[in-house]
N, C-alpha and C positions, 0 to 999 in steps of 0.2 A: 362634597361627596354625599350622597343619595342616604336616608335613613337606611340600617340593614346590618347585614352580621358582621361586615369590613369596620361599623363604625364604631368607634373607642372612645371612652370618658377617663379623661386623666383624675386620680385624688389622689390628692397628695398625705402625702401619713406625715408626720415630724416625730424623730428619735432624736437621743443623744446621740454622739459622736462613738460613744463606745458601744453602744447597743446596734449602730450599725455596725461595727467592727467585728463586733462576735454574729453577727448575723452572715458576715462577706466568709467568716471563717468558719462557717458550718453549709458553704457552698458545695453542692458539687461542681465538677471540671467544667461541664455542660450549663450549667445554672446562674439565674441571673438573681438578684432580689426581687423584681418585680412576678417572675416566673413562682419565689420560695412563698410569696404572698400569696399571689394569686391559688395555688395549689392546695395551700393549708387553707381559707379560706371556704375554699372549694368542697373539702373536704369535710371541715367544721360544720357547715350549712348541710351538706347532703349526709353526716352522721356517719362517716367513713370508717374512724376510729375503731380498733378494737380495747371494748371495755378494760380495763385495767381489774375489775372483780372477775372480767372472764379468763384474765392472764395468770392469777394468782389461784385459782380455782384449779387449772390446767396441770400448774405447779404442782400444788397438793396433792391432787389424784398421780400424778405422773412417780409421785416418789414412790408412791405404795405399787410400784408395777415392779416387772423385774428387767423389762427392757433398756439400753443402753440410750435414753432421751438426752443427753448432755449436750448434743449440738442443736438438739431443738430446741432446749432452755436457755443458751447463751445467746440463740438468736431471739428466744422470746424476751431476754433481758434488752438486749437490744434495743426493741423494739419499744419497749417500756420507757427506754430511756431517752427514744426521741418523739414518743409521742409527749411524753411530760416538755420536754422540750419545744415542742412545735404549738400548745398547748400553751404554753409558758409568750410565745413568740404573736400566735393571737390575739391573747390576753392584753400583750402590751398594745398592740395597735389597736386595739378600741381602746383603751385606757388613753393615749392618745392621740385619739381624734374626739374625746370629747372636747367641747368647747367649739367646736367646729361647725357654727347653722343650727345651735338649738333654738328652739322656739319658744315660745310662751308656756305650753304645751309638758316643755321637759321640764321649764321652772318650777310651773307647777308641781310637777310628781315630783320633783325632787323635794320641794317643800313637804308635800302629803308624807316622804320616805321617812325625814329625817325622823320622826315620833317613833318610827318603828327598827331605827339601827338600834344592835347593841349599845349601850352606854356604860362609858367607867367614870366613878366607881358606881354608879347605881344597881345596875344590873349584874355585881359580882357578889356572891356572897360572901360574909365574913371569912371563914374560913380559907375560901379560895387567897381573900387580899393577905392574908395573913401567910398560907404558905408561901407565896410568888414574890410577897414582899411591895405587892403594888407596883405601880409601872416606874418609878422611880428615875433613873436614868435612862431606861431602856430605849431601844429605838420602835417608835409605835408598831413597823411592820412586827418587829421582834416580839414585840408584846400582843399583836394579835395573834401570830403563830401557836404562840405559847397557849392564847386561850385558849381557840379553837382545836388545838390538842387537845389539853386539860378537860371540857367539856366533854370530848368523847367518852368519857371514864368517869364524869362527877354527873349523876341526876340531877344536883341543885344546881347545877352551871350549864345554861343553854345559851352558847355562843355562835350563832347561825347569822352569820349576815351577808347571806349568797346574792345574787343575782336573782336565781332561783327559787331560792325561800321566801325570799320578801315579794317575787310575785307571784308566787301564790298566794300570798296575803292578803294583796292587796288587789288580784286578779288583772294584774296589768300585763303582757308581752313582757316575757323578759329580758327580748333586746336593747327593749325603752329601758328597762327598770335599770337594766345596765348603765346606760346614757345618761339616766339622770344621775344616779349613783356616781358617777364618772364626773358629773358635772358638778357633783355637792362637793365632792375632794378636790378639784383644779380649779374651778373660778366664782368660788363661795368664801366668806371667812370663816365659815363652819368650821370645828376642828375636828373634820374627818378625814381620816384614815385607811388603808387597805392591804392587805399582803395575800400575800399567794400561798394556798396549802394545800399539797396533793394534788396542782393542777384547779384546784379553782378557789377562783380573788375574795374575800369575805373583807366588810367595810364594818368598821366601828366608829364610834365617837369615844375620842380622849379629852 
């Protein structure tokens, strides 16, 4: 068939067994997987989203009114709920397809990244190791959560290990920076890390 808009490139994604399962089970009637990909994707790239500080903004001014918004706030909750979710569903598909055709390239950056991920315990302060108890048996995602919370509220604890943050840092694309990052936790013996907060994945070293 002729180059043009009929022509298609298959990629292939790899999940678990149960991460397609809850993806089959947040279909609609009409909806395929490759349709719920392609969509969110679509969407991600061209910035589709409505902000989550512009959803909670909306909220707040909505209570001080004296209008009856309750059906507008359970669809804005809604709404909330599957954009974290489709966001959450993103996330894992680049998470895995790294490993997938990196090049020298990503090596690289992922080498240049690792000096700049959070580190534990180096980069925690006393006090923090002291409240939290150190990461002890914790499960790593679990203990990044916790940081990246805790940080919100503590000056002396800056736990940023976005995508985002670190390229700015380091002024690379931060689709690559993602890619390498993706790449330093799945086919490195680095003991890196990642979880998900509020919709976006933040990478430490334990």
């Amino acid at each position: 068939m002729p180059d043009g808009a009929h022509r298609k490139v298959k990629l292939n994604v790899r999940v678990t067994p149960n991460k397609k399962e809850e993806w089959q089970n947040a279909l609609d009637d009409d909806e395929t997987l490759s349709s719920l990909v392609r969509r969110s994707v679509d969407k991600e790239i061209n910035d589709e989203y409505v902000p989550k500080q512009a959803l909670e903004d909306f909220t707040g001014n909505a209570d001080e009114g004296s209008a009856n918004l309750s059906p507008i706030l359970d669809q804005l909750d809604g709404l909330q709920s599957s954009l974290t979710s489709v966001e959450h569903k993103i996330d894992t598909i680049s998470t895995t397809q790294a490993g997938e055709g990196e090049d020298t390239d990503i090596e690289e950056l992922a080498m240049d990244l690792l000096p700049h991920l959070p580190t534990y315990p180096n980069d925690i302060p006393e006090h923090a190791l002291k409240a939290t108890g150190g990461i002890g048996d914790k499960d790593p995602q679990e203990y990044i959560s916790g940081m990246v919370e805790i940080s919100r509220e503590d000056s002396q604890l800056t736990i940023n290990g976005s995508a985002q943050s670190l390229s700015s840092k380091l002024k690379d694309p931060t689709h690559l920076v993602r890619e390498a990052l993706c790449y330093l936790e799945n086919n490195t013996t680095e003991n890196v890390h990642s979880a998900l907060v509020d919709g976006k994945r933040h990478w430490m070293r334990l």
